[in-house]
C-alpha positions as CSV (number, residue, x, y, z in Angstrom):
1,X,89.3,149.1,130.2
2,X,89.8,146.3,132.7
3,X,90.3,142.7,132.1
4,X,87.5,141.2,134.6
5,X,89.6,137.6,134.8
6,X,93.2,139.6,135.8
7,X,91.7,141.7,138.4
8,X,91.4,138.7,141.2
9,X,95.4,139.0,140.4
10,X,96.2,142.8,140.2
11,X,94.6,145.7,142.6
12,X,92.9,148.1,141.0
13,X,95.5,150.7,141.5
14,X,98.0,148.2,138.9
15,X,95.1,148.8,136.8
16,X,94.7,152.3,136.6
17,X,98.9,152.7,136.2
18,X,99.9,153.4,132.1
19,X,101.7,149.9,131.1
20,X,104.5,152.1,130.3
21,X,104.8,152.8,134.2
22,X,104.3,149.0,134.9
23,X,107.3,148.0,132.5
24,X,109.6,150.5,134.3
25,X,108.6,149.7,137.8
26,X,109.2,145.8,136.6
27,X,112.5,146.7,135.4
28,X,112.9,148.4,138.4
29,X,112.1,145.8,140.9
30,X,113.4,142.8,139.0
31,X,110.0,140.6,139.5
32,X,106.2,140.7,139.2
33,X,106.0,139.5,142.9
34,X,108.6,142.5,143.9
35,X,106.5,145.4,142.3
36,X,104.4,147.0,145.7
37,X,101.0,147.3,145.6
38,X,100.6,145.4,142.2
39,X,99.4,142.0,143.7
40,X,96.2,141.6,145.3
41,X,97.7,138.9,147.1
42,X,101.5,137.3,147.4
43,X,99.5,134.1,147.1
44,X,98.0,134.1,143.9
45,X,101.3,133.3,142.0
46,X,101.7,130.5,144.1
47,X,101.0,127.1,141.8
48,X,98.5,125.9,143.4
49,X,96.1,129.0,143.1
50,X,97.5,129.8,139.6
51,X,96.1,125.7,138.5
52,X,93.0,126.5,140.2
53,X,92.2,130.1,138.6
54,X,93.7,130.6,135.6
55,X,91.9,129.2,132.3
56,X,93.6,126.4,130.3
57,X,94.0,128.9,127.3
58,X,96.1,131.1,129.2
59,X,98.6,128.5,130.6
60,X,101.3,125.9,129.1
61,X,103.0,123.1,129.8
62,X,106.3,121.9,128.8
63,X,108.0,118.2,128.8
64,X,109.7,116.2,129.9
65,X,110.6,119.0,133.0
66,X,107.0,119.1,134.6
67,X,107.6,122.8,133.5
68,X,104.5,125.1,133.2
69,X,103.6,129.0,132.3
70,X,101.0,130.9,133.3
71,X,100.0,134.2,131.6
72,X,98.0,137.1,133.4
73,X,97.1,140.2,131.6
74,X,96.4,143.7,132.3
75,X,94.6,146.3,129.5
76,X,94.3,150.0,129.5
77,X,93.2,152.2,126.6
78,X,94.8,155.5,126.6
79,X,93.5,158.3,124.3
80,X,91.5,156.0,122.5
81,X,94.8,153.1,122.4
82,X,94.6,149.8,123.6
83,X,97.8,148.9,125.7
84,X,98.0,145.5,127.1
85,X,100.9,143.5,129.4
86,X,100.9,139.8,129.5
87,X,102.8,138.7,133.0
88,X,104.2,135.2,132.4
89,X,105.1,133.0,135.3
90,X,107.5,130.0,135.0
91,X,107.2,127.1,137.1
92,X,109.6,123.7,137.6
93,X,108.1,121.2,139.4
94,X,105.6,123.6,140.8
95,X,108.3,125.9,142.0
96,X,108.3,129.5,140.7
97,X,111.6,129.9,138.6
98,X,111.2,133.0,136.1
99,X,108.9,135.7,135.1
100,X,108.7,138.3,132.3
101,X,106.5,141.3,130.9
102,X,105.6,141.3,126.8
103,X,103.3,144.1,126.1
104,X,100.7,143.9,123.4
105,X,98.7,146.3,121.7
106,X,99.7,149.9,120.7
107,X,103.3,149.6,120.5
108,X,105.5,151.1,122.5
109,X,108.8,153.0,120.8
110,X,111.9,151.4,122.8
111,X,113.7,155.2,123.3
112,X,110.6,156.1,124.8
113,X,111.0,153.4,127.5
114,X,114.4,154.2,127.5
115,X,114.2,158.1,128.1
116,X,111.1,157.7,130.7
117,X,112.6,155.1,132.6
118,X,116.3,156.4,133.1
119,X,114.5,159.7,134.0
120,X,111.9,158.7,136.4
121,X,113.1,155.5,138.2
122,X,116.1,154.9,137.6
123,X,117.8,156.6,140.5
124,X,116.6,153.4,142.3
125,X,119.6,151.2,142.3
126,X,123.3,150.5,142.4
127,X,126.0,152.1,140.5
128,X,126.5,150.6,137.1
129,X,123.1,148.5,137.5
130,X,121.3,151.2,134.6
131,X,124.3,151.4,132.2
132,X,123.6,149.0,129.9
133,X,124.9,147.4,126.2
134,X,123.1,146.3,123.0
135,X,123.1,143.0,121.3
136,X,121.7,141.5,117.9
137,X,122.6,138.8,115.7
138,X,124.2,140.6,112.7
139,X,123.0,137.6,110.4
140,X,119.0,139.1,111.3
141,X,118.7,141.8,112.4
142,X,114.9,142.2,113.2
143,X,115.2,141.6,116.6
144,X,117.8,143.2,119.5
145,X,118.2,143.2,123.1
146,X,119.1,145.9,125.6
147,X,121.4,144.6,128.5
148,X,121.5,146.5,131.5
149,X,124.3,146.2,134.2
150,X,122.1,144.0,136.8
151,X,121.5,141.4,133.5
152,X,118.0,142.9,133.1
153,X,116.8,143.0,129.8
154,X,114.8,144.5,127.1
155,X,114.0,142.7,124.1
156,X,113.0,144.7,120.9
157,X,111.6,144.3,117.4
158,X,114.0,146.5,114.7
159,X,111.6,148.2,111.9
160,X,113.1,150.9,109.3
161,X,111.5,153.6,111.2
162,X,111.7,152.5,114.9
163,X,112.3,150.0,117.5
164,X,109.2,148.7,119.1
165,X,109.6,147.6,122.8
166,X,108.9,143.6,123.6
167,X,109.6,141.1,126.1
168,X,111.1,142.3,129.5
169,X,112.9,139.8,132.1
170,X,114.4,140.3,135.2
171,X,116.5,138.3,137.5
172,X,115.0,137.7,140.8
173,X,112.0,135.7,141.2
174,X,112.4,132.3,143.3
175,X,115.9,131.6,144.3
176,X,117.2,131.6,141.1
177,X,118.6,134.0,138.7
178,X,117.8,134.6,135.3
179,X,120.3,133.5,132.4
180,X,121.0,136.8,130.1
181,X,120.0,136.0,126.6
182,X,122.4,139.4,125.7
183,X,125.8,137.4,124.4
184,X,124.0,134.3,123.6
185,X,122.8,132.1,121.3
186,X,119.7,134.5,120.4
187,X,121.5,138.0,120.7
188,X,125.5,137.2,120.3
189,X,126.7,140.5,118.7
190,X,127.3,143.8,120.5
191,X,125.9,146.9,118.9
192,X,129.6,147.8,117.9
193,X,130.1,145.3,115.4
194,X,127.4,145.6,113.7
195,X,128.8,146.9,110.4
196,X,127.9,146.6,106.7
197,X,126.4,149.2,104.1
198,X,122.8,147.3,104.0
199,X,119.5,149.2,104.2
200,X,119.3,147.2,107.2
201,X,122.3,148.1,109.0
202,X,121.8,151.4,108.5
203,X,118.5,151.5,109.6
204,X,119.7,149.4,112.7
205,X,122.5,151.6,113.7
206,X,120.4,154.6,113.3
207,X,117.2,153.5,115.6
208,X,119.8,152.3,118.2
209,X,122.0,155.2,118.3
210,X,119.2,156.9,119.6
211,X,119.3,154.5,122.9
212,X,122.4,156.3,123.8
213,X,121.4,159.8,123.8
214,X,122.8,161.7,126.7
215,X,120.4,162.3,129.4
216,X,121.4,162.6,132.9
217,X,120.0,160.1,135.5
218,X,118.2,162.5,138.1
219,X,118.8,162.1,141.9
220,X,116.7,161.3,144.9
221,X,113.4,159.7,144.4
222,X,111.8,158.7,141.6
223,X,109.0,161.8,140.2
224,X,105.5,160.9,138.9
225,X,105.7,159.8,135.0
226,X,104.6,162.0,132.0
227,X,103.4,158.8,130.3
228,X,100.5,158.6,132.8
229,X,97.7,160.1,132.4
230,X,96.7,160.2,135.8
231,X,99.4,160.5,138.8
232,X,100.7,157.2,140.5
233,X,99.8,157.2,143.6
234,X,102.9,156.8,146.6
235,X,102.6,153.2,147.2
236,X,103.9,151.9,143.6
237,X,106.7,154.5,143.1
């Protein structure tokens, strides 16, 4: 299933890659403009074309600093499951300043992520850039945030039987990096405090404790996904 407005945006091949493979290669790279061969164009994030092309119902604008968002989507139904990824580009003053991934749709299980990415891509990068923390607030704990070592991050949603993934940021699009929400206002609490007998502590310490499984990052290149069910081509490895 292709959505016919996104694909003067995306190339087909971004298309026909399982969203789980599009989260990890944007984790990977850091920024929708950095994943290769997922742009049909550089130019089409650029504000100019984005005010020309993309419909008012899929943009935003914020006041008083002339700030604007503009959302692009990608759908794919696997075995009969509709999987979605809504790109959203930040401008200031019609400069690019931030960009992050929320998937919609079937939900995807935050170990899964987890497990697939640090197995299949995350050789790709510096030591220390895929160890990575938890935070919460431990006054509501519905919501969490994973925080890897290069201050990308993966925001969750807590249920009693699993953590669904949500919105994924990254650091490096236009000259300025991204502010970690992990420690802040929104998420201030490491996973290790995180105490109390509550149904919902439990239930929190539980689903996160599976983040920190032991699996092994594998070296050389990255391999072609299981979540796929077709093989990614070369070009967006």
């Amino acid at each position: 299933m292709r959505d016919g407005f996104s694909e003067g945006f995306f190339t087909r091949l971004a298309h026909d890659t399982h969203p789980v493979d599009l989260m990890c290669l944007y984790l990977l790279h850091g920024s929708v403009e950095r994943i290769p061969g997922l742009l049909a164009d550089p130019e089409v994030l650029s504000f100019e074309h984005l005010s020309r092309h993309v419909p008012v119902g899929r943009r935003a604008g914020y006041e008083p600093d002339d700030a604007h968002r503009f959302s692009l989507d990608i759908k794919r139904k696997v075995h009969g499951r509709l999987y979605g990824l809504e790109f959203r580009i930040y401008f200031a003053a019609g400069e690019a300043y931030a960009d992050a991934v929320v998937p919609f749709g079937a939900p995807v299980a935050l170990p899964r992520l987890v497990r697939h990415f640090r197995g299949h891509y995350a050789s790709g990068g510096g030591p220390g850039d895929w160890d990575f923390d938890v935070y919460a607030d431990r006054g509501d704990l519905r919501q969490g945030v994973v925080s890897f070592g290069n201050r990308r991050e993966i925001w969750f949603d807590v249920n009693r039987r699993r953590l669904d993934t949500g919105r994924l940021e990254g650091n490096r699009f236009g000259a300025r990096g991204a502010v970690p929400n992990a420690g802040g206002v929104m998420f201030p609490d490491r996973h290790e405090v995180i105490e109390g007998t509550s149904a919902e502590a439990r239930a929190y310490r539980r689903q996160v404790a599976r983040l920190y499984g032991p699996l092994p990052l594998r070296a050389g290149r990255p391999v072609r996904p299981e979540a796929g069910t077709r093989a990614r081509p070369r070009s967006v490895s």
